[in-house]
C-alpha positions as CSV (number, residue, x, y, z in Angstrom):
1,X,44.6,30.8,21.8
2,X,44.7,27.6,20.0
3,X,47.4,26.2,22.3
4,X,44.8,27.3,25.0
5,X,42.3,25.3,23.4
6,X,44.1,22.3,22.4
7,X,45.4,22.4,26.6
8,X,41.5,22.8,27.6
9,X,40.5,20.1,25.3
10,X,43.0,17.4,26.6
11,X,42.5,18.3,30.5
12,X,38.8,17.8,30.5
13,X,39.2,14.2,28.1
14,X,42.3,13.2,30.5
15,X,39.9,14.1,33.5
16,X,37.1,12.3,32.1
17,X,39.3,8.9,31.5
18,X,40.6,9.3,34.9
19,X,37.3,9.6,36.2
20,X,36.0,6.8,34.9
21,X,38.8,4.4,35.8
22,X,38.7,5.5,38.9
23,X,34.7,4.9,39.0
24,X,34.1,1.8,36.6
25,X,37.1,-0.3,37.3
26,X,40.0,-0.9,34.4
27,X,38.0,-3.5,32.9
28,X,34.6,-1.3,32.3
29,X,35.8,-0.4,28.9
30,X,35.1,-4.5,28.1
31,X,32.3,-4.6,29.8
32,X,30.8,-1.1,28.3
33,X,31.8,-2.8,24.9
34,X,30.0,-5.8,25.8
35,X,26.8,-4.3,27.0
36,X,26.9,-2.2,23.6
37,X,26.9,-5.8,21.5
38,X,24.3,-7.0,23.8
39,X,21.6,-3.6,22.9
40,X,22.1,-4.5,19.4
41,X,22.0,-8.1,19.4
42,X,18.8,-8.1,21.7
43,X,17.2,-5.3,18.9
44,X,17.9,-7.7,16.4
45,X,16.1,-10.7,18.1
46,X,13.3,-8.9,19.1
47,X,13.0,-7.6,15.3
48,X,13.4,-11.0,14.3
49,X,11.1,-12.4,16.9
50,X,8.6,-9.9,16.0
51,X,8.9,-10.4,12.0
52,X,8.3,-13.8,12.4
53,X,5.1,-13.3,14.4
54,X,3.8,-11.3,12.1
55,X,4.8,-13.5,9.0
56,X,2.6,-16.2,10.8
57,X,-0.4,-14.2,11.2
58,X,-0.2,-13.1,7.3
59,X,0.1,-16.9,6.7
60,X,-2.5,-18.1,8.7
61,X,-5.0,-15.0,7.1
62,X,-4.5,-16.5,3.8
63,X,-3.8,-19.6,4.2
64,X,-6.5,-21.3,2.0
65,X,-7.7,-18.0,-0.4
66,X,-4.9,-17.8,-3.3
67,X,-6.0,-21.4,-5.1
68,X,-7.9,-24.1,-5.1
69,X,-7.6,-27.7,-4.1
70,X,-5.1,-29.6,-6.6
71,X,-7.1,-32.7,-6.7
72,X,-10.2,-30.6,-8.1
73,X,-7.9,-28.9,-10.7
74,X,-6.5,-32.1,-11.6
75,X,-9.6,-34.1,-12.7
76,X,-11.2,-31.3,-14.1
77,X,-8.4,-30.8,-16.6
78,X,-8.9,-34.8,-16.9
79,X,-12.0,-34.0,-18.2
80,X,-11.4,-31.7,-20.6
81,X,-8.8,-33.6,-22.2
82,X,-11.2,-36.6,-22.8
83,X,-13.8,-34.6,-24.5
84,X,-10.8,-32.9,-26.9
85,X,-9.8,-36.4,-28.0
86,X,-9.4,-35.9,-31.4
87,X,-9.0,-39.0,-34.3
88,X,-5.4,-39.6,-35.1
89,X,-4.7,-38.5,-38.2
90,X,-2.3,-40.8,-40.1
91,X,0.0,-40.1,-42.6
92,X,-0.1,-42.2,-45.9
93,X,2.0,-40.4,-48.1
94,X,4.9,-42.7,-48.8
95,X,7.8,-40.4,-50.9
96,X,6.4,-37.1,-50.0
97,X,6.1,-36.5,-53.9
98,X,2.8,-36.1,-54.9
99,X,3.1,-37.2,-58.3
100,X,4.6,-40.5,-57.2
101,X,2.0,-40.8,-53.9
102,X,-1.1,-40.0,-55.6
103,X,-0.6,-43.0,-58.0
104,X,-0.3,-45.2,-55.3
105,X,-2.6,-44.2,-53.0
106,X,-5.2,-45.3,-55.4
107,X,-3.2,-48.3,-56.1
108,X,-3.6,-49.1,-52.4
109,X,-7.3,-48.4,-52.0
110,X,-8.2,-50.4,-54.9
111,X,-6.6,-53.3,-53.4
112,X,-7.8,-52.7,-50.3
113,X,-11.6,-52.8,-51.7
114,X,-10.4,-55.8,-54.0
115,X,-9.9,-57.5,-50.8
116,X,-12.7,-56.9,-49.0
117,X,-15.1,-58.2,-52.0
118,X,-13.0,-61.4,-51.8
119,X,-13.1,-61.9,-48.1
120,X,-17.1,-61.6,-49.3
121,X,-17.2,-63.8,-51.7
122,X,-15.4,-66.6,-49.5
């Protein structure tokens, strides 16, 4: 039975080669081949063709509504940072020791006001 099978099997494929040589030409199983790469390369253009169409149209819907203009951003942030400006503060400490900075910190500013009541007097 399975000889039977196996016999039935490879008549109707040896038919169906023959067949088609016969028909197509030696040379159709190229060109088969070939049209076969052509289907899918053709699907993947028009895929391509058609993502990129509709990657436009998203593009041009938004094009201006996710943020503002730069220059606007930019001066307004301007702005704000003038009115933040804060004095410098300076430090004067000299050791980093209090007991020895205190000391001459008023050292410092009573020569500094011993100098201005000179520049007075001049």
């Amino acid at each position: 039975m399975i000889a039977e099978a196996s016999l039935s099997i490879w008549g109707w494929g040896g038919l169906v080669v023959v067949l088609f040589l016969v028909t197509f030409g030696p040379f159709a199983i190229f060109y088969f081949a070939f049209y076969i790469l052509c289907f899918i390369g053709g699907g993947f253009v028009v895929t391509l063709l058609f993502g990129k169409t509709n990657s436009e149209k998203y593009l041009e819907k938004c094009e201006h509504s996710f943020l503002p203009a730069t220059s606007a951003g930019i001066s307004k942030t301007l702005e704000e940072m003038k009115q933040e400006s804060k004095p410098i503060k300076i430090d004067r400490r000299l050791t980093g020791a209090s007991i020895i900075d205190e000391p001459l910190q008023q050292g410092s500013s009573l020569l500094d006001a011993c100098k201005s009541n000179i520049v007075l007097f001049e």
